[in-house]
N, C-alpha and C positions, 0 to 999 in steps of 0.2 A: 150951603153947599148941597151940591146933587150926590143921590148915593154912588154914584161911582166914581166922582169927585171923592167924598169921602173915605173908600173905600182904597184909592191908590195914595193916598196920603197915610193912611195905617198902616194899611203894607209896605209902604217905605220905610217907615219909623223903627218899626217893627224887624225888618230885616236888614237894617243897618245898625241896630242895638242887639245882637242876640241876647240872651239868655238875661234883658232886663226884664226888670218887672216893673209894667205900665200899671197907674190905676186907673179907671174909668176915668174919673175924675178929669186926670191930665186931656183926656180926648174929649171928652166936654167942652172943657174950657179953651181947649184950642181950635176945637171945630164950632164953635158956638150952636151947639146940637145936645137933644135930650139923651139922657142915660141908655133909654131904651133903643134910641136909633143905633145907638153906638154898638147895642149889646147885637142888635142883630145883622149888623155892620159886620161887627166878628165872626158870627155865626157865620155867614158868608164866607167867609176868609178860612176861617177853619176847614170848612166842606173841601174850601176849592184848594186849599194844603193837602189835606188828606187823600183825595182823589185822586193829584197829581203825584201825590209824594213828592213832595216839594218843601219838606221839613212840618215840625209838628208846632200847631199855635194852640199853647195851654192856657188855660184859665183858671183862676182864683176864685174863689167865693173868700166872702168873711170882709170883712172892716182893713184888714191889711191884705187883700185880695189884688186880682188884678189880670193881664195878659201879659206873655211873653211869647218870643220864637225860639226854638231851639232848632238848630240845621241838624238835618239825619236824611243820609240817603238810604234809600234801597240798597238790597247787596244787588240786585240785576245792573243799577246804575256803576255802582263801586268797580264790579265786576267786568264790566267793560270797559270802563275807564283805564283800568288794570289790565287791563288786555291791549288797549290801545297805546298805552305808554310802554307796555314789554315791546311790543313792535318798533316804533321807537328809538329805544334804546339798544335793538337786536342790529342797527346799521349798523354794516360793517365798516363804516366811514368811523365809529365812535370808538374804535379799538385803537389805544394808544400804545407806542411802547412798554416794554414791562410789565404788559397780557395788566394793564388797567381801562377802565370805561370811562368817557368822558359824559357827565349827567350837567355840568354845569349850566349850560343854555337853557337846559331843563325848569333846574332848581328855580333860576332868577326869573322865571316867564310866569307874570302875574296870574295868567288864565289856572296854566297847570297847579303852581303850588296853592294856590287859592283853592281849587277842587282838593286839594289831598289834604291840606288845613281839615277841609268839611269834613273827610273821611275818618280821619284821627279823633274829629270833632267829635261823628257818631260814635267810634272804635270806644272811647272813653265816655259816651253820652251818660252813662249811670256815677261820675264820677262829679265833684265838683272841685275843680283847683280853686287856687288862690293867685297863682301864677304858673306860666309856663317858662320849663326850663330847657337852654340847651347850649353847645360848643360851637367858640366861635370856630370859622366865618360861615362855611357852604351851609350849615342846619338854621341859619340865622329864616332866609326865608319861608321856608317851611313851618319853623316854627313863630314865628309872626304870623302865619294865619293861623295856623292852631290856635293863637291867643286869641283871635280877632274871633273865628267864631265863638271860643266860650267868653270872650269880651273881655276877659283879661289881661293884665300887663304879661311884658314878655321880661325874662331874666337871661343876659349872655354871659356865660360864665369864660374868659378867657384865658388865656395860656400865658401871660405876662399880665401883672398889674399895674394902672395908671397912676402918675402922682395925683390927678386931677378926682378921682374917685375915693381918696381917703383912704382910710385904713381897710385891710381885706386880709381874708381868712385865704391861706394856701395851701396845698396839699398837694404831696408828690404820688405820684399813681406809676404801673407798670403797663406798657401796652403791650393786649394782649398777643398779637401778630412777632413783633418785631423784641418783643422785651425788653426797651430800652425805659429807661424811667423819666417820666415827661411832669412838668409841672400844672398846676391848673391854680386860677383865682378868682375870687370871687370878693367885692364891695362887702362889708358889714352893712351901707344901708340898703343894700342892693334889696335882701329878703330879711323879711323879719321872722324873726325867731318862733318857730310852731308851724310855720305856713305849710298850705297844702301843694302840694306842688306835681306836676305830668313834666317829664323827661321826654325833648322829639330832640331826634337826631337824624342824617342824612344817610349816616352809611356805619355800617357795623359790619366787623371781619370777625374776631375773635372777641371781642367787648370789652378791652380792656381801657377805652376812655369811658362805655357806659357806666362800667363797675366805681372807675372815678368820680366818678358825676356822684352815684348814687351816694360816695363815701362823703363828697363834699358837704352833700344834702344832710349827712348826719352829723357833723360841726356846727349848723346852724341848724338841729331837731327839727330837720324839716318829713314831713308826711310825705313818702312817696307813692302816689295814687295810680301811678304808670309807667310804662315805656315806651314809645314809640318811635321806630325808625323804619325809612324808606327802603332803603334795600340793606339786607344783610348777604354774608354770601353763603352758601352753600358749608363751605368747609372753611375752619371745621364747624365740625358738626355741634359737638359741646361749647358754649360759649362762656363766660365768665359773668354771666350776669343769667336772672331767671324771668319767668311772666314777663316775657315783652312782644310787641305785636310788630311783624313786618310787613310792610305791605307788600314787598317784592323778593324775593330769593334770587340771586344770581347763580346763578351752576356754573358756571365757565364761562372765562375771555380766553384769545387764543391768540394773540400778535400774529401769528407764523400763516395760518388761517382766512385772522381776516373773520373770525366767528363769534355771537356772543348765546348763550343759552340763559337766558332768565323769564324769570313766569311768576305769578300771582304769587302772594305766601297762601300756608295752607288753612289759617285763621279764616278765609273769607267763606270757606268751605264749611266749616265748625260750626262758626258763628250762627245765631237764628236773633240775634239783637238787632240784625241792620234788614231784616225781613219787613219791615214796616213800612 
């Protein structure tokens, strides 16, 4: 193979496996190519990650050594992107009765929730799950990319259990909005026992289903290593869960109007992690 030959064939591999770990070896043997071609193969590839900011391709030394990709955007990229989906979501075509927003075409469109996967990706880059969790149905997309960039399984914890899923752990939670007491469940083989685990959700008011989530997670000892949700709103202001990241703030829907006021959360401000 020609080095450019080779070089779009790692990059593939590479950025459809995130967060594996390749050994030389494997590239070797498949490119039928010396160690050393490989090694500066990657060098190549790294530069031109870096440059672009186009996520980071890290390297191994040692006998269990190796390459991987990890997806990390920029905050100037984040930052627009978030700028662009406030927009968006600010039509006033999206104001539904009862001063709510409708995000759904949003959530489901591969393009969007695939960039905001990445985002969460970086948001939590210093962590490493074991699985991602979240409620069914509307966070199911969202967090299926999430899992896909750190390349793990996804876990849907739902509000009614299957006979087809076996025995499952349940737990009655308070929402924190409306104070009605709602169910949640969860498979026994669904997570195993100690796992590490990132919470992505769509939409948070008061957080009385995150709070659930989290309590779930402690039935099965599970580690929770984050939170992540798409828009929270505004008010209130105190929520029922702590440390968690939003990508978007809602300040007000208006039915009567016809107006929506939402804008970045103020984490992308803070942050100096997605600087890279």
């Amino acid at each position: 193979m020609r080095r450019s030959e080779r070089i779009a064939v790692i990059t593939r591999i590479l950025t459809d496996n995130p967060h594996q770990l390749f050994p030389l070896k494997y590239f070797t043997e498949k490119l039928n190519s010396a160690k050393s071609s490989i090694s500066e193969d990657l060098t190549i590839i790294k530069e031109v990650f870096q440059n672009q900011k186009l996520g980071l391709i890290e390297t191994l030394a040692g006998a269990a050594g190796g390459v991987r990709y990890i997806p990390l955007y920029s905050r100037d990229e984040i930052e627009n992107f978030l700028k662009d989906l406030c927009t968006r979501l600010s039509d006033p075509e999206r104001v539904l009765p009862g001063n709510f927003l409708y995000m759904t075409d949003l959530i489901f469109t591969p393009e969007v929730v695939n960039k905001i996967g990445g985002i969460f990706a970086t948001c939590f880059a210093d962590k490493k799950p074991d699985y991602i969790i979240t409620m069914e149905t509307k966070g199911i997309p969202i967090a299926l990319m999430t899992a896909r960039a750190f390349n793990v399984p996804l876990v849907t914890i739902r509000r009614s259990s299957r006979v087809t899923e076996g025995s499952v752990v349940s737990i009655n939670y308070v929402t924190g909005s409306s104070k009605k007491i709602e169910t949640m469940s969860l498979p026994r083989k669904a997570l195993p026992v100690n796992s590490k685990v990132i919470i992505i959700d769509d939409f948070m008011k008061a957080g009385g289903t995150a709070r659930g989530m989290m309590e779930l997670m402690q039935e099965f000892k599970a580690e929770v290593l984050g939170l992540g949700v798409l828009v929270t709103t505004a008010k209130p202001e105190k929520k029922l869960v702590e440390d968690y990241i939003s990508l978007l703030v809602l300040e007000d829907v208006n039915n009567d109007t016809n107006s929506v006021v939402i804008r970045p959360g103020d984490w992308i401000y803070k942050s100096t992690e997605a600087d890279s």
